[in-house]
C-alpha positions as CSV (number, residue, x, y, z in Angstrom):
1,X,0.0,0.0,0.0
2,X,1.4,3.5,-1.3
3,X,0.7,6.4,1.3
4,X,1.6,9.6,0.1
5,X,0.6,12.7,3.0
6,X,0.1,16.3,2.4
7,X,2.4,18.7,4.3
8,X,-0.2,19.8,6.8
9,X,0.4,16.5,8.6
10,X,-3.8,16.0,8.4
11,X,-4.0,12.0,8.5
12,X,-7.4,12.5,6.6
13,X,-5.2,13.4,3.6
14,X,-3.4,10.0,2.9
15,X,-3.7,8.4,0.2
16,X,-4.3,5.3,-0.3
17,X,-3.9,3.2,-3.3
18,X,-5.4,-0.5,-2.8
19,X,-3.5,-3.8,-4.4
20,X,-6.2,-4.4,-6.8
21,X,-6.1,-0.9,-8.4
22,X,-2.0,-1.0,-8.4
23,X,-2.7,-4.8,-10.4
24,X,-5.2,-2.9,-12.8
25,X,-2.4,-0.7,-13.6
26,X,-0.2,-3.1,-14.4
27,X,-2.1,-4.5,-16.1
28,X,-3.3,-1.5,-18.4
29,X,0.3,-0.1,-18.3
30,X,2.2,-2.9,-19.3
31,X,0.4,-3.8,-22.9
32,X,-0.4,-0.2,-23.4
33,X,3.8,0.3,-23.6
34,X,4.2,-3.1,-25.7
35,X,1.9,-1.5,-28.1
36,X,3.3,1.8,-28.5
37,X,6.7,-0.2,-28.8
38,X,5.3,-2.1,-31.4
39,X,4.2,0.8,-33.1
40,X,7.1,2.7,-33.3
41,X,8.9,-1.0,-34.6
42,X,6.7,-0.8,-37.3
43,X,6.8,3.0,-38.1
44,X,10.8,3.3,-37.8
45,X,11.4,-0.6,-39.4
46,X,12.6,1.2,-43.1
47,X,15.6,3.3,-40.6
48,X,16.6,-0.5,-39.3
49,X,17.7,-1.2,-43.1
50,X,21.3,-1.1,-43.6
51,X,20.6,1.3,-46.7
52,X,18.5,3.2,-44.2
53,X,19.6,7.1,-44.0
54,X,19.4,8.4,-40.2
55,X,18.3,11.9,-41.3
56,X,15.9,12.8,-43.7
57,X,18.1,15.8,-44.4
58,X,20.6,13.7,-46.1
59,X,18.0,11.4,-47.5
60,X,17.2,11.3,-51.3
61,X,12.9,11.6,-52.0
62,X,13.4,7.3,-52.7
63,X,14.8,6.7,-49.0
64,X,12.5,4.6,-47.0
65,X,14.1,6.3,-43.4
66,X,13.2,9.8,-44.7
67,X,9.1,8.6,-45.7
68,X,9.5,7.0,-41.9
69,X,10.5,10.2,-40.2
70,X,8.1,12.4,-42.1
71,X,5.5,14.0,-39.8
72,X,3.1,12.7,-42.1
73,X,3.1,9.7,-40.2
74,X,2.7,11.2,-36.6
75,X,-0.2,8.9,-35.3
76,X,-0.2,10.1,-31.6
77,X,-2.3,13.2,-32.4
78,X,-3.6,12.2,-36.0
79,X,-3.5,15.2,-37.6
80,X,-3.7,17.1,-41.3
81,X,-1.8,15.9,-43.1
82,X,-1.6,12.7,-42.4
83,X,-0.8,9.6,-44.1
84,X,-1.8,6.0,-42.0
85,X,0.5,3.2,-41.1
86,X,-1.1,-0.1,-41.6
87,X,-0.9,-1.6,-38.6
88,X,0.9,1.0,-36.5
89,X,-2.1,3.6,-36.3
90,X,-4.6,0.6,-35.3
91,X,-1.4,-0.5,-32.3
92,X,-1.1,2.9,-30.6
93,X,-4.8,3.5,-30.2
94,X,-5.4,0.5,-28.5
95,X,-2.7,1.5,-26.3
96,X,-4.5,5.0,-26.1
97,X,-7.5,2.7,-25.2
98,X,-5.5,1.0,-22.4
99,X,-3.8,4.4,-21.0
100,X,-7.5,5.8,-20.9
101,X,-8.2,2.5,-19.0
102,X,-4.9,3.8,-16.6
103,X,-5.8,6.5,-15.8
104,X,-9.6,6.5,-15.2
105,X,-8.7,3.6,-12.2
106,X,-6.6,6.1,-10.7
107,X,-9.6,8.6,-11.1
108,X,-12.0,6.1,-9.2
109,X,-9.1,5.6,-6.5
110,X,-8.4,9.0,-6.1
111,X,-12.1,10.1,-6.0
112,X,-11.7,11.6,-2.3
113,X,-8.9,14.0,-3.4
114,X,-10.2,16.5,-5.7
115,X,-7.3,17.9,-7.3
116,X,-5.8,14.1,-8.2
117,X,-9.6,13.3,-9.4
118,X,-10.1,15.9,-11.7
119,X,-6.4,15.6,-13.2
120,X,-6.7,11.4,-13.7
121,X,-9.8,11.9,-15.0
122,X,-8.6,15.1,-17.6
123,X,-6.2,12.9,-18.5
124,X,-8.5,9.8,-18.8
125,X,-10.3,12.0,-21.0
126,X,-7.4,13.1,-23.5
127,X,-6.5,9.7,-24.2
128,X,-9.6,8.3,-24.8
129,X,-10.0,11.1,-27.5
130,X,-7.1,10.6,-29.1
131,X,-7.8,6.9,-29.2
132,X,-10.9,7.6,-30.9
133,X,-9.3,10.0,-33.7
134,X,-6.8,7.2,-33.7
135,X,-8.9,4.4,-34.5
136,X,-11.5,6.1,-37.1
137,X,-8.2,7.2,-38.7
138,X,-7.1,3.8,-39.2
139,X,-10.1,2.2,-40.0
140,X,-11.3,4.9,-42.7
141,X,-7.8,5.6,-44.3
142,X,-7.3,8.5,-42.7
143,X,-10.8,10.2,-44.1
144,X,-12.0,10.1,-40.2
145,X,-10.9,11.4,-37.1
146,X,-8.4,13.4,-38.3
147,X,-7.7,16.7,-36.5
148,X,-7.8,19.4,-39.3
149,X,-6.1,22.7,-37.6
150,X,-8.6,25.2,-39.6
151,X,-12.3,23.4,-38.7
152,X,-11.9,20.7,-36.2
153,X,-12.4,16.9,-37.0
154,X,-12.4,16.6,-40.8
155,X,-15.3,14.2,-41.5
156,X,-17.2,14.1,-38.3
């Protein structure tokens, strides 16, 4: 059991942080990070190459590395423009899912302190939208869900 205590000593402001909700976070954590890690595998596999250039600077327009490291293919916050990574995209917002997962069972935990509450479940929140732009992103080819910086959600 994790206490954690404010600096006004008051014993009614411990927290408290249960073995089941530490296992659920484990257990969200954990394949949420194998995800992402597969992602980015699968994202940055064309820079593994030996013929693979490390910058895109010194890349020619055919080098595989320099298409890799093109912000076209950001798919944390899917935004214009954006080109998809099969498989990739469809990883990291399950992983989204899971981190949404993380951080709403600290929100229920830390329902008694306000501040922690309202920041787990912000949080919560943020990932669960950018799993959904993830995901329709993926699944439509990148005609959903994506973030257009002059109207909002292009296609929604």
């Amino acid at each position: 059991m994790t206490r954690l205590r404010r600096d006004d000593g008051n014993d009614d402001a411990r927290l408290r942080l249960g073995s089941a909700a530490t296992a659920v976070s484990a257990l969200l954590l954990g394949p949420a990070g194998l995800l992402q890690l597969a992602a980015a595998a699968i994202r940055w596999a064309p820079c593994l190459a030996p013929s693979g250039s490390a910058t895109p600077a010194a890349a020619s327009s055919s080098d595989p590395c320099a298409a890799a490291a093109d912000h076209l293919r950001d798919y944390v916050w899917v935004s214009t423009p954006f080109e998809p990574i099969p498989g990739a995209v469809v990883l990291v917002g399950i992983a989204s899912l899971l981190l949404a997962g993380f951080w709403a069972t600290w929100a229920v935990n830390l329902r008694r302190h306000r501040m922690l509450l309202v920041l787990c479940a912000v949080t919560a929140a943020t990932w669960l939208f950018s799993a959904g732009t993830q995901l329709l992103a993926a699944f439509s080819g990148g005609a959903l869900g994506v973030v257009d910086d002059r109207s909002g959600l292009a296609g929604l």
